[in-house]
C-alpha positions as CSV (number, residue, x, y, z in Angstrom):
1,X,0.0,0.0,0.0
2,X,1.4,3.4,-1.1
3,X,2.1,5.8,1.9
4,X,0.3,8.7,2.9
5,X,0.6,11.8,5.3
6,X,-0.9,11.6,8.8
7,X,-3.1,14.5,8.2
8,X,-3.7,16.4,5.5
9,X,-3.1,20.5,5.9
10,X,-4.0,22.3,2.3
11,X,-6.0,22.0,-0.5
12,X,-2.9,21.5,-2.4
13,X,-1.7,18.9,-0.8
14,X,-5.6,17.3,-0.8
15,X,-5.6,17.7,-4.4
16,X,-2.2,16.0,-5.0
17,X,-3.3,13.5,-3.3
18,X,-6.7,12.9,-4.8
19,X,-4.8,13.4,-8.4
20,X,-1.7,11.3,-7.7
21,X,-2.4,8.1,-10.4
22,X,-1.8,4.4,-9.6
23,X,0.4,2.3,-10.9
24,X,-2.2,0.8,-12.7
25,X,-3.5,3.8,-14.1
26,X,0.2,4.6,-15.4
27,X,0.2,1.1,-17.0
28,X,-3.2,1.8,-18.4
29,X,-2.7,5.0,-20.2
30,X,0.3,3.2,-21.8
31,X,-2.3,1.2,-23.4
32,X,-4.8,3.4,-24.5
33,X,-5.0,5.2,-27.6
34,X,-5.7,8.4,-28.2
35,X,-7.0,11.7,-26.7
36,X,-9.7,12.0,-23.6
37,X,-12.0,14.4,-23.0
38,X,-13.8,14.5,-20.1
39,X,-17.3,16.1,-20.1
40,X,-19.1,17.8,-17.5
41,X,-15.1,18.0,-15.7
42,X,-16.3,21.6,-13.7
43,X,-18.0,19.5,-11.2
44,X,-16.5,18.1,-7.6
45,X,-14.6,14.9,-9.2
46,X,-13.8,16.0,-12.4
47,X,-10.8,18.4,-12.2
48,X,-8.5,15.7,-9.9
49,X,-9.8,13.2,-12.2
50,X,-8.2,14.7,-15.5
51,X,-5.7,15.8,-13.5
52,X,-5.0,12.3,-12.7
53,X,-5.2,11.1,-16.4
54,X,-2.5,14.1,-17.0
55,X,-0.2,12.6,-14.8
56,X,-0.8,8.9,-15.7
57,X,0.0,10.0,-19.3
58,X,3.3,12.0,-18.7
59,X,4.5,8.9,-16.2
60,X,3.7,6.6,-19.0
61,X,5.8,9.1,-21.3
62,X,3.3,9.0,-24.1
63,X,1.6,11.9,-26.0
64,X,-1.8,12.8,-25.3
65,X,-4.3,15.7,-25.3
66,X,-6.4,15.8,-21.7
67,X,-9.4,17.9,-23.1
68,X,-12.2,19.4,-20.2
69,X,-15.4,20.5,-21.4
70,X,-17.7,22.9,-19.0
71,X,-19.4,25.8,-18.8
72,X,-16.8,26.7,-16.2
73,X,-19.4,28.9,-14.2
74,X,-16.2,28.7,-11.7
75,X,-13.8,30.5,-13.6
76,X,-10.9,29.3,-10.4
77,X,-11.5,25.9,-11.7
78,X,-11.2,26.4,-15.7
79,X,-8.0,28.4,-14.3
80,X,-6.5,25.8,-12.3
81,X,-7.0,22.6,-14.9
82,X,-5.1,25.3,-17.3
83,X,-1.9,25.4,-14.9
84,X,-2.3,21.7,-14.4
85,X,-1.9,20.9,-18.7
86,X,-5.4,20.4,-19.1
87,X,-7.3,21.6,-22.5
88,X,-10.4,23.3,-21.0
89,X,-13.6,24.0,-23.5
90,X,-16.4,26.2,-22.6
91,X,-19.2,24.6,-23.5
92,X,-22.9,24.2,-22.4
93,X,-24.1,20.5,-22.8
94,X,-27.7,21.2,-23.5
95,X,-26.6,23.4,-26.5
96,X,-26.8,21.1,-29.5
97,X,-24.7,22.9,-31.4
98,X,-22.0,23.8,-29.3
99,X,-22.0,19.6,-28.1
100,X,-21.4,19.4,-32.0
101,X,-18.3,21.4,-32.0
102,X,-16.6,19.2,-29.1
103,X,-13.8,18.3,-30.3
104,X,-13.8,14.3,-31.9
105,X,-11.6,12.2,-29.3
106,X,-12.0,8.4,-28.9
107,X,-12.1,8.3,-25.2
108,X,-14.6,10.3,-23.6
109,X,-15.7,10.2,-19.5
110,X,-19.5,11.8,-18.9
111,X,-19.7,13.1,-16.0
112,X,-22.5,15.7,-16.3
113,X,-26.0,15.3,-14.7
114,X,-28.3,16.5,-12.4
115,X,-29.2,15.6,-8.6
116,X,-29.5,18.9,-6.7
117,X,-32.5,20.8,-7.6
118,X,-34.5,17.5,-9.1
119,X,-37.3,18.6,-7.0
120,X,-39.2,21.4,-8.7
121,X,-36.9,21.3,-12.0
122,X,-38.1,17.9,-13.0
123,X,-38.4,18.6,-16.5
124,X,-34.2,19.8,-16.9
125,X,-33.8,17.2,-14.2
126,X,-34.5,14.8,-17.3
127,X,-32.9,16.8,-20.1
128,X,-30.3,16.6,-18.4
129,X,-29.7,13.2,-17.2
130,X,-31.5,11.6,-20.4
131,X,-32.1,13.7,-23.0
132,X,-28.0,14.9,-23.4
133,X,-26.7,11.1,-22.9
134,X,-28.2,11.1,-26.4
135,X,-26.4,14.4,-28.2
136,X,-23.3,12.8,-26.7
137,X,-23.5,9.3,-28.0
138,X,-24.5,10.7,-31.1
139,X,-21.4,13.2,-31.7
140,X,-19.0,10.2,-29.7
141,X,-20.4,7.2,-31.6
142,X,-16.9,6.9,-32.8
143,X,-15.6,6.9,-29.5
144,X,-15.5,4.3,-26.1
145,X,-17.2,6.4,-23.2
146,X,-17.3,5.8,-19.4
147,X,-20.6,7.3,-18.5
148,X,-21.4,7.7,-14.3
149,X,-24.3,6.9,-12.8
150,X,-25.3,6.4,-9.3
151,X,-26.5,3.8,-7.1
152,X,-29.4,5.8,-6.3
153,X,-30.7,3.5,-9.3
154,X,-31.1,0.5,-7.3
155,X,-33.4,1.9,-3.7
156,X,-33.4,0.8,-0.6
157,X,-31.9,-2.5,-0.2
158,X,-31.9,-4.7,3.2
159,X,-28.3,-4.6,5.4
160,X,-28.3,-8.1,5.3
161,X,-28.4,-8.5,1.8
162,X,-24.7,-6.6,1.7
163,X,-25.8,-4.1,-0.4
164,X,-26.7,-4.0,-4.0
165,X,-25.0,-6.0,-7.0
166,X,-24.8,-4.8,-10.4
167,X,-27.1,-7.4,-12.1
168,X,-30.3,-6.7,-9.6
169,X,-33.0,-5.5,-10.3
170,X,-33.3,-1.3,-10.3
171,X,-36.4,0.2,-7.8
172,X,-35.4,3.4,-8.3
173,X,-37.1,6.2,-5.4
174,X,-37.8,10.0,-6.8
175,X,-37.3,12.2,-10.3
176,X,-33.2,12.1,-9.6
177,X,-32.7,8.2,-9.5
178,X,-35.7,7.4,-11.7
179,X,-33.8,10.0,-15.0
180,X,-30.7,8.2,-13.6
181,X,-31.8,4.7,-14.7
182,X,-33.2,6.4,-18.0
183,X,-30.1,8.0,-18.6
184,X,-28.1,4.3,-18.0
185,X,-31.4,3.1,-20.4
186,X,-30.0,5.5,-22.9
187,X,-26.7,4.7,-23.1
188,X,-27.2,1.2,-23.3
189,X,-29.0,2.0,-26.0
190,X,-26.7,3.6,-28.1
191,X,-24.5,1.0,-27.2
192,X,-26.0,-1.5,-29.2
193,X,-27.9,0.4,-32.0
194,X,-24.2,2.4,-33.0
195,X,-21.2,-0.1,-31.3
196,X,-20.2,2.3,-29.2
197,X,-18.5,0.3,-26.4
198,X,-19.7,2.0,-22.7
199,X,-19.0,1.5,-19.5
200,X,-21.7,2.4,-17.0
201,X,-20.3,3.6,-13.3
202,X,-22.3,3.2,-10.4
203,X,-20.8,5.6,-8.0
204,X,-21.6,5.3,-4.0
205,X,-20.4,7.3,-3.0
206,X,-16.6,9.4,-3.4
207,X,-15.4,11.4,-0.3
208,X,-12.8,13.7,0.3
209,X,-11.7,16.3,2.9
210,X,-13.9,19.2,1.6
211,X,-17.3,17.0,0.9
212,X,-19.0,13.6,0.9
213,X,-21.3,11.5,2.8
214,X,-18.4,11.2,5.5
215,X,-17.6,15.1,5.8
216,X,-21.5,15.4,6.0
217,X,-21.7,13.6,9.9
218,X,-18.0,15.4,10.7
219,X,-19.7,18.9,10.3
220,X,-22.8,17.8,12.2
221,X,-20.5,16.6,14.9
222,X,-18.6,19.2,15.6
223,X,-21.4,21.9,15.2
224,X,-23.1,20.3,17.6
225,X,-25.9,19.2,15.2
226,X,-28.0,15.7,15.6
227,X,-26.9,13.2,13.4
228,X,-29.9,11.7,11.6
229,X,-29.1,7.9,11.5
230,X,-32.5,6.5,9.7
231,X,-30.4,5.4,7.1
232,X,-28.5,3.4,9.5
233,X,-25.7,2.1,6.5
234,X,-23.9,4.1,4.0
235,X,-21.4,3.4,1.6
236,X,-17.8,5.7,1.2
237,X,-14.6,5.4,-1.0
238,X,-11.4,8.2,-1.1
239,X,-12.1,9.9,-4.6
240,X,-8.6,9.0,-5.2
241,X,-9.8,5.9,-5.3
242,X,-12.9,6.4,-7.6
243,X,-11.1,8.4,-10.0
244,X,-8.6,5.8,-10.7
245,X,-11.2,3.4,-11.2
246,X,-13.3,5.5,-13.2
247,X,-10.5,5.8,-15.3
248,X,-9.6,2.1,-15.6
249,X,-12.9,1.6,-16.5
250,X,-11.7,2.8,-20.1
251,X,-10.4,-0.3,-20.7
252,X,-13.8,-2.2,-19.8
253,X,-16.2,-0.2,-22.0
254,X,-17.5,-2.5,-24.3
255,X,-21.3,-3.2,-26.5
256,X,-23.3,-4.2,-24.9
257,X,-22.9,-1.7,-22.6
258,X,-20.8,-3.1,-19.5
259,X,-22.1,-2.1,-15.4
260,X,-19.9,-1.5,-12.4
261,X,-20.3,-0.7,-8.7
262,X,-17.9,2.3,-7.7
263,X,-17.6,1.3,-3.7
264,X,-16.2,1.0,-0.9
265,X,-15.9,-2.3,0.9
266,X,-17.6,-2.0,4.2
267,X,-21.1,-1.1,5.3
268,X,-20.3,1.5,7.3
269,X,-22.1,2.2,10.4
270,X,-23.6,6.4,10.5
271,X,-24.1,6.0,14.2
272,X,-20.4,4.7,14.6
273,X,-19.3,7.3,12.3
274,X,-20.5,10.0,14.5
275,X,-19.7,8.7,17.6
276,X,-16.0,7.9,16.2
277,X,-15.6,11.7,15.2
278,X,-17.1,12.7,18.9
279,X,-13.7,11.1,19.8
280,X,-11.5,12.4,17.6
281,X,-12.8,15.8,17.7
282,X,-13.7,15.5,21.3
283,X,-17.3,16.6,20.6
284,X,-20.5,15.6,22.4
285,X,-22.7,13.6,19.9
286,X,-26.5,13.9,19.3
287,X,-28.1,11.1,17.5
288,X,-31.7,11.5,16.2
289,X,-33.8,8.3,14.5
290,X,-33.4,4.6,14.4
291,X,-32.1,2.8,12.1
292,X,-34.1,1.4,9.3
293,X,-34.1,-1.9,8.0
294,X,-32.7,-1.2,5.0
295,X,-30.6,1.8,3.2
296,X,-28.9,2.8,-0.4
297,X,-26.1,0.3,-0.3
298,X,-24.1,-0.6,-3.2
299,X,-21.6,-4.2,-3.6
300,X,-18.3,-2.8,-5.0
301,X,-16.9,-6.6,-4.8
302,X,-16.7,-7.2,-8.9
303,X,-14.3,-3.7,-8.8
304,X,-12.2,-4.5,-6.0
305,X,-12.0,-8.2,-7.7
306,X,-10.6,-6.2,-11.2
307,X,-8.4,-3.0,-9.6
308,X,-7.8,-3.9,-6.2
309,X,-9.5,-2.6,-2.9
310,X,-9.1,0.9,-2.4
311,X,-5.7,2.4,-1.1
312,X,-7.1,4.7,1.8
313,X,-9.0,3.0,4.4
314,X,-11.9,4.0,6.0
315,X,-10.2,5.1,9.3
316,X,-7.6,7.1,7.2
317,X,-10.4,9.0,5.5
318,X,-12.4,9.6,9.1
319,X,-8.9,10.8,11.0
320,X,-8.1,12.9,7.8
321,X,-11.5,14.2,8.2
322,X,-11.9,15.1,11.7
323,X,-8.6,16.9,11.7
324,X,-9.7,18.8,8.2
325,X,-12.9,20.0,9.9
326,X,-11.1,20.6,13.6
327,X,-9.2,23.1,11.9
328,X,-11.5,24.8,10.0
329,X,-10.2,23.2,6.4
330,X,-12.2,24.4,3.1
331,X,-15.6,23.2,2.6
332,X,-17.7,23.2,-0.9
333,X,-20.6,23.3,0.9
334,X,-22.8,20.6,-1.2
335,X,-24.0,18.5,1.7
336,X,-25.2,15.3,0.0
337,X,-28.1,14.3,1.5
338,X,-27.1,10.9,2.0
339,X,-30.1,10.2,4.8
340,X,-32.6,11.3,2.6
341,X,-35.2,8.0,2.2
342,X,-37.8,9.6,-0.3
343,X,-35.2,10.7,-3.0
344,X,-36.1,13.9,-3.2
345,X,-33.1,16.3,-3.9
């Protein structure tokens, strides 16, 4: 296992870290052929992600243009991918004709869609999340794409079960994960009707210092907030980890279109979450609710059985965590929601 610093004390060092590419990934990008372009990259994964893929392709000492297409309403982040060798394109996604002017690369990630704000925007809820999978398989229909989805698709599952595999069937709760399973619907699709090999990534859910499901009981903790445990279990893995899967994934995408679990490996515990952060950050901790029967789990075995398990460990991630939000470390401020049982976002 690769080593890492006991805590983490900048967002430069974070975002080294999140960036920094395995060896697998180096190995990889050796491989693969041609330019990527990564769509939707303004968002929370996407900048360390193509950063990562930058790095993986210099280390592998091979040419290759790392394209990012947004509508950088962020103009820090457009900025910072610049300084890092990144191709950035200003683009807006539901614009036909500016999706038509992408540049034509034969390895694309998707990572736009639309969660926050489902409820009361349901109609660009589905433009969004269904009806721009199809512009994009129709200008990339040349191209192999790693789409993301979410395991929002699959609902509540029982704890005992171990959470949810990728061949079960999808009971998807609310406008957000119901356009999710569309969108999957329509790449699979285009998968078949134009060859275009796919790989469909079921993220549950990607953590770091400055959000995730993780950060989300931290802040509660040390604010002195009740920590809602009704959905009892939750899934986590280091983003560092779920970019360089998301990225091997490349390699997978094939017609028809191919399903993985993005996941860590335990069933983790919200009420032993917050009470572990009450130590760390020496904070009294209020819990509120039971724990239900069942939660949004996902089964990341069939990606830890082709990459590996994930090299940052769940008490790594909570000590990097409580120290991050003891000293007041950056926050995005997108709480996720994570206890939410009715799917509305």
């Amino acid at each position: 296992m690769p080593e890492f610093p006991k805590s983490i004390d900048s967002v430069e060092t974070l975002e080294e870290l999140l960036s920094r590419p395995t060896p697998a990934v180096v190995t990889m990008m050796k491989r693969l052929e041609g330019d990527l372009i990564f769509l939707g990259a303004g968002g929370k994964m996407g900048p360390t992600m193509a950063r990562m893929a930058r790095r993986a392709t210099e280390e592998a000492g091979v040419q290759r243009r790392i394209l990012a297409a947004s509508r950088f309403s962020n103009r820090e982040t457009e900025m910072e991918l610049q300084a890092w060798g990144i191709e950035t394109v200003r683009c807006d996604l539901l614009d036909p004709g500016q999706v038509k002017a992408l540049p034509q690369v034969p390895n694309v990630v998707y990572m736009t869609g639309m969660k926050f704000g489902a409820t009361g925007q349901e109609a660009m809820t589905w433009a969004m999340n269904t009806w721009l999978p199809s512009l994009i398989c129709e200008h990339y229909a040349e191209s192999r794409i790693a789409a993301f989805s979410t395991g929002n698709v699959y609902g509540l599952t029982p704890l005992s079960l171990g959470g949810s595999v990728e061949t079960d069937t999808l009971h998807p709760v609310g406008e957000y994960a119901t356009s999710a399973m569309g969108r999957e619907r329509i790449f699979e699709y285009f998968s078949q009707a134009r060859h275009i090999p796919t790989s469909i990534l079921r993220l549950n859910y990607a953590t770091e210092m400055r959000y995730g499901v993780l950060v989300d009981v931290a802040r509660q903790v040390f604010e002195g907030q009740s920590v809602d445990v009704s959905m009892g279990s939750l899934n986590a893995i280091w983003q560092g980890d779920a970019n360089a899967m998301s990225l091997l994934s490349l390699e997978e995408a094939r017609t028809p279109a191919w399903t993985i679990n993005i996941a860590g490996p335990e069933q983790i515990s919200v009420r032993r979450v917050a009470e572990t952060f009450g130590r760390l950050m020496d904070k009294p901790v209020i819990i509120e609710g039971e724990e239900a029967p069942d939660a949004l789990l996902s089964n990341g075995q069939q990606g830890h059985a082709l990459w590996g398990y994930p090299t940052v460990s769940l008490d790594q991630m909570l000590h990097w965590i409580a120290d991050w939000v003891t000293a007041g470390g950056a926050s995005l401020n997108k709480p996720t929601h994570f206890e939410n049982r009715k799917g509305d976002f």
